[in-house]
MIKOLDREN-96330 format. One record per atom (N, C-alpha, C): residue number from 1; residue in three letters; atom name; x, y, z. Coordinates in pm, whole numbers, always signed. Layout:
N
NODE   i  aa at     px     py     pz
NODE NUM ALA CA      X      Y      Z
...
//
This chain:
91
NODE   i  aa at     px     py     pz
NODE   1 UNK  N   -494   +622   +117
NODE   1 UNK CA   -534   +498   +181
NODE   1 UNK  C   -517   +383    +83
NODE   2 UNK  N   -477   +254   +125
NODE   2 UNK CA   -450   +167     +7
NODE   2 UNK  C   -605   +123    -12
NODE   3 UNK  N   -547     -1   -144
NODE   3 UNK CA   -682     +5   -219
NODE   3 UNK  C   -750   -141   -170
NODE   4 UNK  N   -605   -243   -156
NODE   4 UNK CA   -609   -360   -131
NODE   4 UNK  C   -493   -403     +5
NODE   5 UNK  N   -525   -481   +102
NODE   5 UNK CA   -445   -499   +216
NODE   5 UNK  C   -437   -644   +244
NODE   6 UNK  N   -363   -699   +237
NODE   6 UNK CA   -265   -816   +253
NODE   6 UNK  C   -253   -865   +415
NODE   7 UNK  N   -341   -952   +444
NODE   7 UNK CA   -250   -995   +604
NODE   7 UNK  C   -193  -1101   +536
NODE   8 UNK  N   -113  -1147   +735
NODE   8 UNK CA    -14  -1295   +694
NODE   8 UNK  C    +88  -1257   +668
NODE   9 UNK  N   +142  -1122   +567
NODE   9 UNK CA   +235  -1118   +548
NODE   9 UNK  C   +364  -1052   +694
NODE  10 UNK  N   +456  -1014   +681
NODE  10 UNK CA   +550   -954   +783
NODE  10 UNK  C   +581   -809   +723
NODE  11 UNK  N   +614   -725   +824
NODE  11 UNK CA   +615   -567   +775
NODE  11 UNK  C   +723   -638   +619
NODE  12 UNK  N   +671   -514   +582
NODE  12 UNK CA   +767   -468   +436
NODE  12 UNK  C   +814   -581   +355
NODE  13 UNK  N   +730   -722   +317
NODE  13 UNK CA   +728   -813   +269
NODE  13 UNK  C   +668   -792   +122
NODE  14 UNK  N   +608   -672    +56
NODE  14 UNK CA   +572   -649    -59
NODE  14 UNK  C   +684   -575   -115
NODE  15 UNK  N   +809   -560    -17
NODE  15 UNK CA   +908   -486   -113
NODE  15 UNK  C  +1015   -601   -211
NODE  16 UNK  N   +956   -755   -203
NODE  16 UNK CA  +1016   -852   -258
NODE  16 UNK  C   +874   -898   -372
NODE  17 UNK  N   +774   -851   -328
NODE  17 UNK CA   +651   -876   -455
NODE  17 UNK  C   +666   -832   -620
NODE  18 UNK  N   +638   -909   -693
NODE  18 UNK CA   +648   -834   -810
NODE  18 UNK  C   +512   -820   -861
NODE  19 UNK  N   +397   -892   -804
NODE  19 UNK CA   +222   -925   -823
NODE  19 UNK  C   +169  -1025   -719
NODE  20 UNK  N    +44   -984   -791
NODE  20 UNK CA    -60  -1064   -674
NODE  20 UNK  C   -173  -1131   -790
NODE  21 UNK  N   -241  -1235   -758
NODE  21 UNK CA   -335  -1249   -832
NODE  21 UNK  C   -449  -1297   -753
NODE  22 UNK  N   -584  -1273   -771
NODE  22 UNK CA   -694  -1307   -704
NODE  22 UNK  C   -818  -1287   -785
NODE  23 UNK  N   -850  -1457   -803
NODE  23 UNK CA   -979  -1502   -852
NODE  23 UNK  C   -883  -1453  -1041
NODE  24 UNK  N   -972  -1400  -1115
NODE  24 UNK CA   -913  -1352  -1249
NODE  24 UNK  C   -873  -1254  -1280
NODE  25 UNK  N   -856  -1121  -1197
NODE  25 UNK CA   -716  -1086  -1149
NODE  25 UNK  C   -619  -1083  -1146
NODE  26 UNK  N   -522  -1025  -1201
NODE  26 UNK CA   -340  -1053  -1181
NODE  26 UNK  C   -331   -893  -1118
NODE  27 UNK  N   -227   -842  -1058
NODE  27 UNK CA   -174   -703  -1014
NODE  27 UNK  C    -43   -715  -1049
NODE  28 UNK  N     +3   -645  -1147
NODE  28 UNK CA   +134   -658  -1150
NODE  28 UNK  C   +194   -507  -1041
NODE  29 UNK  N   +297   -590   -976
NODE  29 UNK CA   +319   -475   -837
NODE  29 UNK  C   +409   -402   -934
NODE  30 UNK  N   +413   -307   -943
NODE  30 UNK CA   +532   -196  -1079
NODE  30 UNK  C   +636    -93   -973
NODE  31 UNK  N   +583    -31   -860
NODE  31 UNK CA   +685    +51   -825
NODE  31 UNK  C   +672    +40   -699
NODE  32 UNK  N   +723   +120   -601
NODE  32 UNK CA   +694   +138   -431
NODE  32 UNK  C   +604   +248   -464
NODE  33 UNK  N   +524   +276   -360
NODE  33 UNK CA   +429   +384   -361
NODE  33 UNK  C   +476   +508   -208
NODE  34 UNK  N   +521   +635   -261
NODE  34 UNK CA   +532   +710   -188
NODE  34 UNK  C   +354   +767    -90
NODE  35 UNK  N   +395   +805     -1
NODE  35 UNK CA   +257   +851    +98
NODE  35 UNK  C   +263   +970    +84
NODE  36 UNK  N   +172  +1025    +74
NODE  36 UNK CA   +127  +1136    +18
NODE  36 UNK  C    +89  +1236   +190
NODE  37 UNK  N    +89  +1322   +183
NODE  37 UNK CA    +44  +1375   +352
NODE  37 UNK  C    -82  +1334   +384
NODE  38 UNK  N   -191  +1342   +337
NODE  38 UNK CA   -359  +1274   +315
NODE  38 UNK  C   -340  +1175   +418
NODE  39 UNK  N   -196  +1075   +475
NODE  39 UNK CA   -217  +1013   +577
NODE  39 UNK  C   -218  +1098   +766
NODE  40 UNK  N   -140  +1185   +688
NODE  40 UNK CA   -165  +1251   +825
NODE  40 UNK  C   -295  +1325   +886
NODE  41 UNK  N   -416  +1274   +814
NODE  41 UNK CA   -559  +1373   +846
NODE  41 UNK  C   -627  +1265   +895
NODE  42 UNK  N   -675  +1283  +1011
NODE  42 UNK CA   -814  +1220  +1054
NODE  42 UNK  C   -936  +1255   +962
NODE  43 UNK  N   -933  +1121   +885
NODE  43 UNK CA  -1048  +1097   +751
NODE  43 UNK  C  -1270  +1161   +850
NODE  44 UNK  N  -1194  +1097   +952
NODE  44 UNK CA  -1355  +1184  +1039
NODE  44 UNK  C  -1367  +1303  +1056
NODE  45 UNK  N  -1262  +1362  +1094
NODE  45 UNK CA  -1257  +1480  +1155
NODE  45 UNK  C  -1205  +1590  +1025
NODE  46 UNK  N  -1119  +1565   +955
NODE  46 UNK CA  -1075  +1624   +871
NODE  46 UNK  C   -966  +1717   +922
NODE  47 UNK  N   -901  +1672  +1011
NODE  47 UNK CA   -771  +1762  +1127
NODE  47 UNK  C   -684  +1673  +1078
NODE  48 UNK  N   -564  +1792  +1043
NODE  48 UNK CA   -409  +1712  +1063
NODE  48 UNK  C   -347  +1690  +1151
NODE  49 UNK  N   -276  +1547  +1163
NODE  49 UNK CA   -174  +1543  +1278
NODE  49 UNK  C   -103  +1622  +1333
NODE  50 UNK  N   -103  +1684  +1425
NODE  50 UNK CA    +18  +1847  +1462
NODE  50 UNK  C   +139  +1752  +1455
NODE  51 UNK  N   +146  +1619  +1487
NODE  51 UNK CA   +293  +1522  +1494
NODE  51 UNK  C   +361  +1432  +1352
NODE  52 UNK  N   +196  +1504  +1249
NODE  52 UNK CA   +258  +1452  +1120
NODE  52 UNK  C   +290  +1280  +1102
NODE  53 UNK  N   +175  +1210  +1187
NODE  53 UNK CA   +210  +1101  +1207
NODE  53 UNK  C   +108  +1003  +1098
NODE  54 UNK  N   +139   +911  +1044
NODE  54 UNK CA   +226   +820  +1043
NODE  54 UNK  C   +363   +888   +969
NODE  55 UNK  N   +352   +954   +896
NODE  55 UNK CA   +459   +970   +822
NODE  55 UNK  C   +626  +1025   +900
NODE  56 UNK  N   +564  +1082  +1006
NODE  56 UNK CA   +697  +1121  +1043
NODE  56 UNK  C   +809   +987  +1093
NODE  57 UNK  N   +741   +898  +1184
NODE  57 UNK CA   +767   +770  +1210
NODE  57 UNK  C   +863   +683  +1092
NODE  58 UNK  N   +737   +676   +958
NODE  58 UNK CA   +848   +624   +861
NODE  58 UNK  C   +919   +679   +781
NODE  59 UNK  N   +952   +772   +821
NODE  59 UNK CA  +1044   +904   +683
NODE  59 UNK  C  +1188   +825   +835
NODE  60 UNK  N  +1197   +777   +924
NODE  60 UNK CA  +1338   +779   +974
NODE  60 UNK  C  +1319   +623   +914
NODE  61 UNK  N  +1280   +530   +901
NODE  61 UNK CA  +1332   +439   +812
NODE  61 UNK  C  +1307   +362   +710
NODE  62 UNK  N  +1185   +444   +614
NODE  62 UNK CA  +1176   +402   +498
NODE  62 UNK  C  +1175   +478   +366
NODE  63 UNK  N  +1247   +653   +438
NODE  63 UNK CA  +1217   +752   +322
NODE  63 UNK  C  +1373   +738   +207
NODE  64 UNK  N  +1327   +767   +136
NODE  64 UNK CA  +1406   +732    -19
NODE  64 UNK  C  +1427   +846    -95
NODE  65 UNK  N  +1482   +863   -170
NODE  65 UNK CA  +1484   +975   -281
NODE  65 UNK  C  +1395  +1032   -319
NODE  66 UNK  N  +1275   +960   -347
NODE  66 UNK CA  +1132   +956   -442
NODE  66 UNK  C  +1041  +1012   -335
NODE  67 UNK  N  +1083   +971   -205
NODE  67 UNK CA   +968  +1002    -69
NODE  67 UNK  C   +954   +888    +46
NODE  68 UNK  N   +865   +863   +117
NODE  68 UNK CA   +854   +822   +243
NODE  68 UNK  C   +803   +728   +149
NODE  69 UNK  N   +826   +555   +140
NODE  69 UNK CA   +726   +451    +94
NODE  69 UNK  C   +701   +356   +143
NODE  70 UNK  N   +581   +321   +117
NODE  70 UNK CA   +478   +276   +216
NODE  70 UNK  C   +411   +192    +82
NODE  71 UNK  N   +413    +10    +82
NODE  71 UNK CA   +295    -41    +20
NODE  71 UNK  C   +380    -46   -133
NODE  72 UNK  N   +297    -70   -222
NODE  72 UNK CA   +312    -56   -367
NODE  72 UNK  C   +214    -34   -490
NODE  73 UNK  N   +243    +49   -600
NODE  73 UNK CA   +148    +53   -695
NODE  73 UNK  C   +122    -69   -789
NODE  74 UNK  N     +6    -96   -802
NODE  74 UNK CA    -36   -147   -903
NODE  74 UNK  C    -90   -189   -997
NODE  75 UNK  N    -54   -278  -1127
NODE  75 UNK CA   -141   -220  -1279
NODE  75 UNK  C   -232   -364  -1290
NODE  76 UNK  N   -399   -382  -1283
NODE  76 UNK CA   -436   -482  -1320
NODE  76 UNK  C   -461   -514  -1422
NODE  77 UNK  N   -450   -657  -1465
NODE  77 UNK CA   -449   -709  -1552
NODE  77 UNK  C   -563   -834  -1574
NODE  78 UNK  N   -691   -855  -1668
NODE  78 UNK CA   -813   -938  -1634
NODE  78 UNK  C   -879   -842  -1558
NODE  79 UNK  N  -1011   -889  -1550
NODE  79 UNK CA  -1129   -848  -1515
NODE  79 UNK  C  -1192   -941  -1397
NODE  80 UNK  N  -1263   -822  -1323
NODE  80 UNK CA  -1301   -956  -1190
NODE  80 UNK  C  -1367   -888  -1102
NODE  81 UNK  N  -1449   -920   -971
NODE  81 UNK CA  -1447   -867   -881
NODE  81 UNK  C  -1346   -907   -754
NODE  82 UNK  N  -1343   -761   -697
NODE  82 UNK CA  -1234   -801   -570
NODE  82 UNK  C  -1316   -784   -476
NODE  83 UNK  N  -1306   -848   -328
NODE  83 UNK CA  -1393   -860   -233
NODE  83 UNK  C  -1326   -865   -119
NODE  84 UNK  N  -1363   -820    -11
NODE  84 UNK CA  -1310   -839   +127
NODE  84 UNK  C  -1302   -957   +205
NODE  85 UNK  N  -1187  -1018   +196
NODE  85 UNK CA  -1174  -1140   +233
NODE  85 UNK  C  -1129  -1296   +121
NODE  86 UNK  N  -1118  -1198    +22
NODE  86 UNK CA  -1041  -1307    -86
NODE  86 UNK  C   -940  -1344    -79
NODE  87 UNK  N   -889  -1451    -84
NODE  87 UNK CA   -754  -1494   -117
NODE  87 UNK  C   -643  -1440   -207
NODE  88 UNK  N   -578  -1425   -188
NODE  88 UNK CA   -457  -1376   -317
NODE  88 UNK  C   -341  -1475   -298
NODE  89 UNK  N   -289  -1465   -417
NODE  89 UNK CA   -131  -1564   -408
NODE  89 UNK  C    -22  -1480   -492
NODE  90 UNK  N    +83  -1483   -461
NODE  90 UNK CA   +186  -1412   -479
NODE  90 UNK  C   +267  -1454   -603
NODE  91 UNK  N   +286  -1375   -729
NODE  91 UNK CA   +373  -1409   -870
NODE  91 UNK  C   +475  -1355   -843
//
């Protein structure tokens, strides 16, 4: 599950990000982040998708060498709190 989520933006608009910064904060964005199967389980129930979904969906048009990717990793830099509903701006 990601850690931090971005509206406003348009699908797959973090694959041109290189960071984010919010409040004192920087994220430097470093790689694409492959999805791990953990998306295919209902987090309530603890059942897997029998349809393997989301992932099956984006393995036809975003899987890569490395894996199915989805989002991006990243390394912070500064100290801060992050909060639901903060602003971020794009480096």
């Amino acid at each position: 599950r990601p850690n931090i989520v971005v509206s406003g933006a348009k699908a797959w608009a973090e694959d041109g990000w290189s960071g984010l910064v919010t409040g004192n904060v920087r994220l430097d964005l470093v790689k694409p982040c492959s999805r791990c199967v953990m998306t295919t389980v209902d987090p309530e129930q603890g059942i897997n998708d029998p349809d393997q979904q989301p992932l099956r969906m984006l393995a036809t048009y975003r899987n890569r060498v490395s894996g199915i990717m989805f989002g991006k990793n990243g390394v912070h830099t500064g100290e801060g709190p992050l909060r639901v509903g903060d602003s971020v701006s794009l480096t």
